[in-house]
Each structure stands twice: as C-alpha cells, then as structure tokens.
C-alpha positions in Angstrom: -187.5 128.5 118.0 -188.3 124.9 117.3 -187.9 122.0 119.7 -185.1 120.5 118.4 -183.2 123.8 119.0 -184.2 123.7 122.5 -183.6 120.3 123.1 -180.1 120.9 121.9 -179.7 124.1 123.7 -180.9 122.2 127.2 -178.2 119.5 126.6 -175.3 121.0 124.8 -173.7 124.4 126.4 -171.9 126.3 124.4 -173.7 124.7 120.7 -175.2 126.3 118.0 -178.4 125.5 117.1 -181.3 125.6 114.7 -179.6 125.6 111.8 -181.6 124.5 108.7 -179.9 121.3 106.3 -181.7 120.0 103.6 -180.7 116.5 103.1 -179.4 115.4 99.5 -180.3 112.8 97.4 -177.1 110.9 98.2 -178.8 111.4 101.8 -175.9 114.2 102.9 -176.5 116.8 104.5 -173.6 119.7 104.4 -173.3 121.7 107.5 -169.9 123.5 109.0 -168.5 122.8 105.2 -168.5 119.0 106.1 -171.1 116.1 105.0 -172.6 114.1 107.4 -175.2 110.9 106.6 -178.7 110.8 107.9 -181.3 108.2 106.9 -182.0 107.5 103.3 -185.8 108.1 104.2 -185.3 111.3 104.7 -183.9 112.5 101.4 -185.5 116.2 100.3 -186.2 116.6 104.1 -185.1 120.1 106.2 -183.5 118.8 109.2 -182.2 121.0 112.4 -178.6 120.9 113.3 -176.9 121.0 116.4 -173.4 122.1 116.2 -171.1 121.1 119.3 -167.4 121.5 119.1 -167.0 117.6 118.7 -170.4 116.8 117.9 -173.5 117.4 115.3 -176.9 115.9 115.9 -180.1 116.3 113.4 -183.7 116.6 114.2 -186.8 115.9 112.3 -190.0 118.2 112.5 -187.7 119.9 115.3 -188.6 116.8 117.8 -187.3 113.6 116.3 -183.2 113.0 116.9 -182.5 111.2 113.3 -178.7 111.1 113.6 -175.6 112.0 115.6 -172.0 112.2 114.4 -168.7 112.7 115.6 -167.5 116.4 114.2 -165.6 115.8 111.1 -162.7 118.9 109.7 -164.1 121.3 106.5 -163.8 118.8 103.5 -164.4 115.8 105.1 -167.3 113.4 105.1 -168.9 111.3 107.8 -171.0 108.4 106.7 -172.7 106.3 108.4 -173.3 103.3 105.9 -176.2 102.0 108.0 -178.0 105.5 106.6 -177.7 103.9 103.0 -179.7 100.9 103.5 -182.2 101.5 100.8 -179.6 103.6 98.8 -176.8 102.1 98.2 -175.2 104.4 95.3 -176.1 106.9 98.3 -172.1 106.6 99.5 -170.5 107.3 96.5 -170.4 111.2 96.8 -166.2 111.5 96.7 -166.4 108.1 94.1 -169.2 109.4 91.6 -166.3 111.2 88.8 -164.7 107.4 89.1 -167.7 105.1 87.0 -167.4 104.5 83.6 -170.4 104.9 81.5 -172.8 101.9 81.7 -173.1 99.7 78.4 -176.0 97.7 77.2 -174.9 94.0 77.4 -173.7 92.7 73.9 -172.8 96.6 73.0 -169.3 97.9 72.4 -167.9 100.3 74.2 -167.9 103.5 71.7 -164.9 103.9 69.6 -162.8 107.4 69.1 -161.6 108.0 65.8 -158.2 106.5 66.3 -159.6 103.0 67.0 -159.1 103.8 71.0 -162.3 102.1 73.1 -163.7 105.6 74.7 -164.0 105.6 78.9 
C-alpha cells in the first residue's frame, strides 16, 4: 500500500483510498465520474486519491499532498484556476466544442459554396 493511502487512511475514517488518477493534459484528473484540478506540473503524472464523502485529496509519489477539493456531484468539475498557472487553455474542458477555428491574420475565413463564411 503506498503512503499516501496510509496517510489518508490515518486521517480520514470511513475513505477510500489508493485509487490510481492519471492527470490529463488539461491537468484533470477524473475520479468518482467528476474532474478535479491538480497542478499543471503534473500533467501525465499517476496521482493517489483519497475519497471522503465531502472531500478528495491527491498525492504525489504516494507522500506529497498536491491538492484537496471539496467533493463535487458525477458530471461536475472542480477547478481550481490557480492549478492553470502555466496552462491557461488548461480550463477550457466544458468550453473546448465552443472556439472557432483559428485564422492566419490577413486570411479569410473559408467560404461554403453558397457564399456563407464557414465557422
């Protein structure tokens, strides 16, 4: 069992601990069907989890507390925007389907065959 499961079995009762999340390049992690933020640094990293009822707190290398949140519903997201420092198209996991294309200054946007401009 790693530390971080310990740690979190010593001071949460009634928790569930040492779950695995890898954290995702928008620096997410998903655990309990919600997201929660962690430091951009750590993007590509396997974190441990510790599951309270209203609580989730992640651990680096099993020792390191990286992050606690406030337990979020399934579907929800919890983001810290201090996490995104270094990142910050890192928050725009529920936005991403919303940006247009980007366009080369002094190009046109790309025309559809009934003279429409294309988004």
């Amino acid at each position: 069992m790693a530390r971080g499961s310990s740690l979190c079995a010593k001071s949460w009762k009634s928790s569930s601990t040492g779950r695995p999340a890898k954290v995702a390049p928008d620096a997410h992690c998903h655990v309990a069907k919600a997201f929660y933020s962690v430091p951009s640094r750590l993007i590509g990293s396997q974190l441990q989890v510790c599951i309270k009822e209203n609580m989730v707190q992640f651990f680096f290398k099993g020792e390191e507390i990286v992050k606690t949140h406030p337990r979020v519903p399934p579907g929800k997201t919890q983001t810290d925007f201090a996490d995104l420092h270094n990142r910050p198209d890192a928050g725009l996991r529920a936005c991403s389907g919303l940006r247009r294309p980007q366009v080369p200054q002094g190009e046109e946007h790309p025309r559809q065959p009934d003279g429409r401009t294309a988004h």
